[in-house]
LODO-420407 format. One line per 10 residues: their letters; for each residue z, y, x of N, C-alpha, C. Coordinates in Angstrom, 1 decimal. Example, Ala and Ser with C-alpha at 12.3 -4.5 7.8 and 13.67 -1.06 7.14 Angstrom:
BEGIN
as) 7.8:-5.7:13.2:7.8:-4.5:12.3:7.8:-3.3:13.2 ~ 7.1:-2.2:12.8:7.1:-1.1:13.7:7.9:0.0:12.9 .
This chain:
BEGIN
xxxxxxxxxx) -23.4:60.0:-92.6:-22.0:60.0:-92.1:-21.0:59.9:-93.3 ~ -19.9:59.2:-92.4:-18.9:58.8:-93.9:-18.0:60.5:-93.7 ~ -17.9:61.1:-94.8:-16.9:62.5:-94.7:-15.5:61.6:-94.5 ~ -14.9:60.8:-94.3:-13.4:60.5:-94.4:-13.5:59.6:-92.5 ~ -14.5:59.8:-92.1:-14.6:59.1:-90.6:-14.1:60.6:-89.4 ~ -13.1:59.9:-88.8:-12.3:61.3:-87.9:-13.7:61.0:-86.9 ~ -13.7:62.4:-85.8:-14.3:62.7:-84.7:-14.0:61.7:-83.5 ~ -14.8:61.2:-82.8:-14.6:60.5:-81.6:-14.2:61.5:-80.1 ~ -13.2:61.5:-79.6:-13.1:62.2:-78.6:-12.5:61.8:-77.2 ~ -13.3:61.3:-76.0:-12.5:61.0:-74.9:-12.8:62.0:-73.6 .
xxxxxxxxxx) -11.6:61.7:-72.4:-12.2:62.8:-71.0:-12.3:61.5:-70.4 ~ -13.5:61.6:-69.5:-14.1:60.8:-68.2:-13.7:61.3:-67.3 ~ -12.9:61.0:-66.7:-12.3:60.8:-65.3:-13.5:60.2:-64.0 ~ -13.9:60.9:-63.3:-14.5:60.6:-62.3:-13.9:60.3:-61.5 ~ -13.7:59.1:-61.0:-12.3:58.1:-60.0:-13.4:58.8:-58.5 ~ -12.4:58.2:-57.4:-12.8:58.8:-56.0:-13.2:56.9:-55.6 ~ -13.5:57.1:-54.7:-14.2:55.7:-54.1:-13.1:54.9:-53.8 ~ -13.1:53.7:-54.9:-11.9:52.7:-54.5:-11.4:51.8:-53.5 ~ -12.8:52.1:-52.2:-12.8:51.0:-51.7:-12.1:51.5:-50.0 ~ -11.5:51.3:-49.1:-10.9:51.7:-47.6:-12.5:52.3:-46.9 .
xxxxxxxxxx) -13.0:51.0:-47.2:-14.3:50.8:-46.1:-15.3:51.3:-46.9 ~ -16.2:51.6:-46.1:-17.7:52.7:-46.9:-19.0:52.2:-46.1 ~ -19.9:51.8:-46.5:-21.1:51.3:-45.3:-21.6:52.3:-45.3 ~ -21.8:52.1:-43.6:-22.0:52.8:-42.5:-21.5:53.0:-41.7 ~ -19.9:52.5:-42.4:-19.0:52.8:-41.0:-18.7:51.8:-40.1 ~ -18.8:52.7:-38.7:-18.4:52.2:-37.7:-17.1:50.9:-37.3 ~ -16.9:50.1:-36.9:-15.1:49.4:-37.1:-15.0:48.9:-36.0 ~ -13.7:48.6:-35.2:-13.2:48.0:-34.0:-12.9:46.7:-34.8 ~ -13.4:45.9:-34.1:-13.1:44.3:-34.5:-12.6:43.4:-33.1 ~ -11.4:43.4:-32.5:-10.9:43.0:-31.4:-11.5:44.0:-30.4 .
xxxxxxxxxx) -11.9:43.5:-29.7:-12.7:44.7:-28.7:-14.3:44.7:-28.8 ~ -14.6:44.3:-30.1:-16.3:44.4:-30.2:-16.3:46.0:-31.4 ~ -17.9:46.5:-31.2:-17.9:47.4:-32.0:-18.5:46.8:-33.5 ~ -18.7:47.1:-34.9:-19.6:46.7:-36.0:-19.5:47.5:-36.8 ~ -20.7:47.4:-37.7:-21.5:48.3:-38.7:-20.9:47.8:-39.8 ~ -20.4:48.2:-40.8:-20.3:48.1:-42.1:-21.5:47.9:-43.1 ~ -22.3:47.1:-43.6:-23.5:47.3:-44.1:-23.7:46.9:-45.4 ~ -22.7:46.3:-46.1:-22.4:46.7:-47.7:-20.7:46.4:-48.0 ~ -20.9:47.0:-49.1:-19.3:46.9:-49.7:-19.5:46.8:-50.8 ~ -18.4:45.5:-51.1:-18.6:44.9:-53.0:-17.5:45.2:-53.3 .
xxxxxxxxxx) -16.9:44.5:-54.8:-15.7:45.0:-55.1:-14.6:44.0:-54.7 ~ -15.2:42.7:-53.7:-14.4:41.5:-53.2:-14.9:41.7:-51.7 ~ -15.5:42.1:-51.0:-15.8:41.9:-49.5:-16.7:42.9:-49.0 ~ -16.6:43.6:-47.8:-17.3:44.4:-47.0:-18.0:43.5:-46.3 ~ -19.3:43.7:-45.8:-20.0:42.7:-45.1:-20.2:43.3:-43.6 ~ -19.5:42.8:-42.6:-19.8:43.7:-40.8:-20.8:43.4:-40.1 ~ -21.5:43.8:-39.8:-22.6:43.2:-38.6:-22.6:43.8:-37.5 ~ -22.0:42.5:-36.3:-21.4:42.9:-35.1:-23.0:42.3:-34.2 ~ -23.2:43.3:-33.1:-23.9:42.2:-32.3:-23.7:41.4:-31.4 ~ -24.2:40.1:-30.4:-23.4:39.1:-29.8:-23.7:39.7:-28.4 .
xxxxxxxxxx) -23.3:39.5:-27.6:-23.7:39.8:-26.2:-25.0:39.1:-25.9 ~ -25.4:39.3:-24.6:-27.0:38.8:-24.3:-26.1:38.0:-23.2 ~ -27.2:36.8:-23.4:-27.1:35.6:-22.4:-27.8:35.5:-21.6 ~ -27.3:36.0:-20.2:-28.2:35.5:-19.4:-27.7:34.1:-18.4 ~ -28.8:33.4:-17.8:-28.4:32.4:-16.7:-29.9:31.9:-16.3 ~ -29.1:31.0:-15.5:-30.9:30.9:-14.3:-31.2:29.2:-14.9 ~ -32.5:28.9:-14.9:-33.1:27.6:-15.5:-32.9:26.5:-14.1 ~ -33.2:25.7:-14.1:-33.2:24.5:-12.8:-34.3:24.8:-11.9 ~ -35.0:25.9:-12.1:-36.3:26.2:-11.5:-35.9:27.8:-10.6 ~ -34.9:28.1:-11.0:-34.6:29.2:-10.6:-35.2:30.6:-11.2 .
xxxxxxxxxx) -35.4:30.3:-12.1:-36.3:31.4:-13.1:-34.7:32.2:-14.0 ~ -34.8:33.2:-13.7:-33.8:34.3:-14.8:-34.1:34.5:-16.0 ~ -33.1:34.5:-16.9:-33.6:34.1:-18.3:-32.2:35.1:-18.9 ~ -33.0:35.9:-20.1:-32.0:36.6:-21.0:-32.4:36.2:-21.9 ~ -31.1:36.0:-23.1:-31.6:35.5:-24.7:-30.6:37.2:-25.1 ~ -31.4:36.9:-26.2:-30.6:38.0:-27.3:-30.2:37.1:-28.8 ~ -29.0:37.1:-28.9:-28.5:36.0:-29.9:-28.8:37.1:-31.1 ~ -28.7:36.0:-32.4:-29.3:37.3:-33.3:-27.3:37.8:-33.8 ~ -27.7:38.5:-34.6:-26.1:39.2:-34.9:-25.6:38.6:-35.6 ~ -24.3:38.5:-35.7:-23.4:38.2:-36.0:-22.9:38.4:-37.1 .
xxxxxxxxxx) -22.7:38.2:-39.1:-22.3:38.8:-39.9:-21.5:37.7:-40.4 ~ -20.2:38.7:-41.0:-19.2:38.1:-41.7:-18.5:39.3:-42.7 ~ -17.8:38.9:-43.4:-17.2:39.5:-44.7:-15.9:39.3:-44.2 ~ -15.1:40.7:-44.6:-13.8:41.2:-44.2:-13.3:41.9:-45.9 ~ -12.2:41.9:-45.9:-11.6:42.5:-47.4:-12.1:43.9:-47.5 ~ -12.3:44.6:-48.6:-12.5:46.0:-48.2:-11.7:47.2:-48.2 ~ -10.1:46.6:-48.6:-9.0:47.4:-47.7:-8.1:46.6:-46.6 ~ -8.9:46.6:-45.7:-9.0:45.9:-44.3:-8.0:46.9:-43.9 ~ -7.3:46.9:-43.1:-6.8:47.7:-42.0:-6.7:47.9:-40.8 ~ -8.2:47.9:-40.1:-9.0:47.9:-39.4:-9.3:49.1:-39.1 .
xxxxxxxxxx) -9.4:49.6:-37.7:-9.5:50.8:-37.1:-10.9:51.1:-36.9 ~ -11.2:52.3:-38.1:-13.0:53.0:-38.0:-12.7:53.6:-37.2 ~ -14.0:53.7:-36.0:-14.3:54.6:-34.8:-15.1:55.8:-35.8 ~ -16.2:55.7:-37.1:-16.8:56.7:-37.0:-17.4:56.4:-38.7 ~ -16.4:57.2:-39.4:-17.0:57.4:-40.9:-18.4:56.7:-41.3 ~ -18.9:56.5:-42.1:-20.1:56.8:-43.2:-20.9:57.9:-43.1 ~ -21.6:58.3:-43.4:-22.6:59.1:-43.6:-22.2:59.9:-44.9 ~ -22.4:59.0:-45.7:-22.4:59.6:-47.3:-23.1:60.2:-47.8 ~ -23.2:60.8:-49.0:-24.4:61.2:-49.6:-24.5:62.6:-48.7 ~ -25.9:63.1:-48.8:-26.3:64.3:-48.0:-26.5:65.5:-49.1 .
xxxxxxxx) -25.9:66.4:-48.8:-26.3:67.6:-49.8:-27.4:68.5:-49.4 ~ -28.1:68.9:-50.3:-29.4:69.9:-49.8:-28.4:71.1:-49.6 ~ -29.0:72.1:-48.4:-28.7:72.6:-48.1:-29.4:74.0:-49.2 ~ -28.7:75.1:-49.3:-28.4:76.2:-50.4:-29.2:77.4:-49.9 ~ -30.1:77.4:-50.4:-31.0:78.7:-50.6:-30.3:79.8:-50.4 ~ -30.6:80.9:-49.5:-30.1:81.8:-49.9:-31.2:83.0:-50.7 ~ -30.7:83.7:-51.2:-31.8:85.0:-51.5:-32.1:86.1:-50.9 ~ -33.4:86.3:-51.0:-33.8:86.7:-49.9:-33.5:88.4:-49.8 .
């Protein structure tokens, strides 16, 4: 080490989550419900599901489809009404002594 080299010194700031939206959460998207299921630092990704299709064939046979879901990308300070938080990380729960 050079003796004429000053000390390096910085504080780390632990920022809070920059983003509105958090996956896992719930969102109202017109009157459909969707899942939040990733968030980048350019787009949240939603996955809504479609309704089930039903109708009758020319034979008269009843028929349900299930469309597969629905995903699209929304900003991720959307201002979009969450029904129900994230999850978030889980903490172990604290020993007591005995």
């Amino acid at each position: 080490m050079n003796g004429e080299q000053t000390e390096l010194f910085g504080v780390i700031f632990k920022q809070p989550y920059p983003f509105r939206l958090r996956p896992n959460d719930v969102v109202r998207v017109g009157d459909r419900l969707g899942r939040i299921i990733r968030v980048t630092d350019c787009a949240a990704v939603v996955l809504m599901n479609r309704p089930v299709r039903e109708f009758t064939t020319r034979f008269d046979k009843p028929v349900r489809l299930q469309p597969s879901p629905l995903i699209f990308r929304i900003s991720v300070n959307s201002e979009i009404e969450i029904i129900k938080g994230g999850q978030g990380k889980k903490r172990k729960a604290e020993r007591r002594p005995v």
